[in-house]
N, C-alpha and C positions, 0 to 999 in steps of 0.2 A: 505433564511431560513437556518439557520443554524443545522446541522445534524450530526449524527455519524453512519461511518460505519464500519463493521468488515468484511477484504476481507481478500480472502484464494485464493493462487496464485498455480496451480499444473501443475509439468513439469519439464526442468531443468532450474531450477531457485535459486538454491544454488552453489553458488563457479561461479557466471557468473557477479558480481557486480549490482545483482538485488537491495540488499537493500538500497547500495549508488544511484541508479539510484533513487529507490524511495523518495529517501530524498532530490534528488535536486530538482525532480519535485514535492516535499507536499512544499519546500521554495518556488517554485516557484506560485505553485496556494494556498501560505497562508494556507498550512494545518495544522494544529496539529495532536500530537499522538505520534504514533512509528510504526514500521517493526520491525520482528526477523523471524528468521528462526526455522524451527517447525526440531523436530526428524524423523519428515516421511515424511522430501523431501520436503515439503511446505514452502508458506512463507507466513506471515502472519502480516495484518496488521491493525492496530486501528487508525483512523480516523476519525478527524472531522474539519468541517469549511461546507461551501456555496455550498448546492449542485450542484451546473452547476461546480464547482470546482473538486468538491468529483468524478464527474459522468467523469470529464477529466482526473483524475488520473484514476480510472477504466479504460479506452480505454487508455490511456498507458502500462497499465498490462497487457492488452492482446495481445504485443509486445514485451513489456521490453528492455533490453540492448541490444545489438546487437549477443551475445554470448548465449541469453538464447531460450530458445524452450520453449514457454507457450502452455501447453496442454487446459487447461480449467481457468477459473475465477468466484469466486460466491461470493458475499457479500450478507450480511444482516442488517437490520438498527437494533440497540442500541442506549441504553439511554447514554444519553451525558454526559462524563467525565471528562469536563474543563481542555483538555490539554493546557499547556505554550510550547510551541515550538515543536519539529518534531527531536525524535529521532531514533537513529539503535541500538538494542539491542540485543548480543549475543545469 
């Protein structure tokens, strides 16, 4: 079933290649949307495709890069945005 979710990444999670890491893993589980990094430290991201896919990328967040310290992770479901491909946005 096809889904969208809105995750909020807190920790250090900016300046560790959090958002490219996110990007190779939404190519890899066929995600769309985007990542960007928030003003207070966070990152943040819009998602959508299959959730057994959605729910893998979540349990990679709560790891990340190898450089990042993930404090906490929370998403919530949203109405579907018909994203075309999986970007990183300033």
């Amino acid at each position: 079933m096809e889904r969208h979710f809105n995750i909020v990444i807190w920790g250090k999670v900016q300046g560790v290649g959090f958002r490219e890491g996110i990007k190779k893993k939404a190519t890899e589980f066929r995600i769309r949307g985007y990542v960007k990094n928030l003003p207070n430290g966070t990152v943040f991201i819009e998602a959508e495709g299959e959730e057994e896919q959605l729910n893998k990328l979540i349990n990679w967040c709560h790891n990340g890069p190898s450089k990042s310290e993930v404090t906490s992770v929370k998403y919530s479901v949203a109405q579907t945005q018909n994203f075309e491909g999986f970007e990183v946005k300033d």
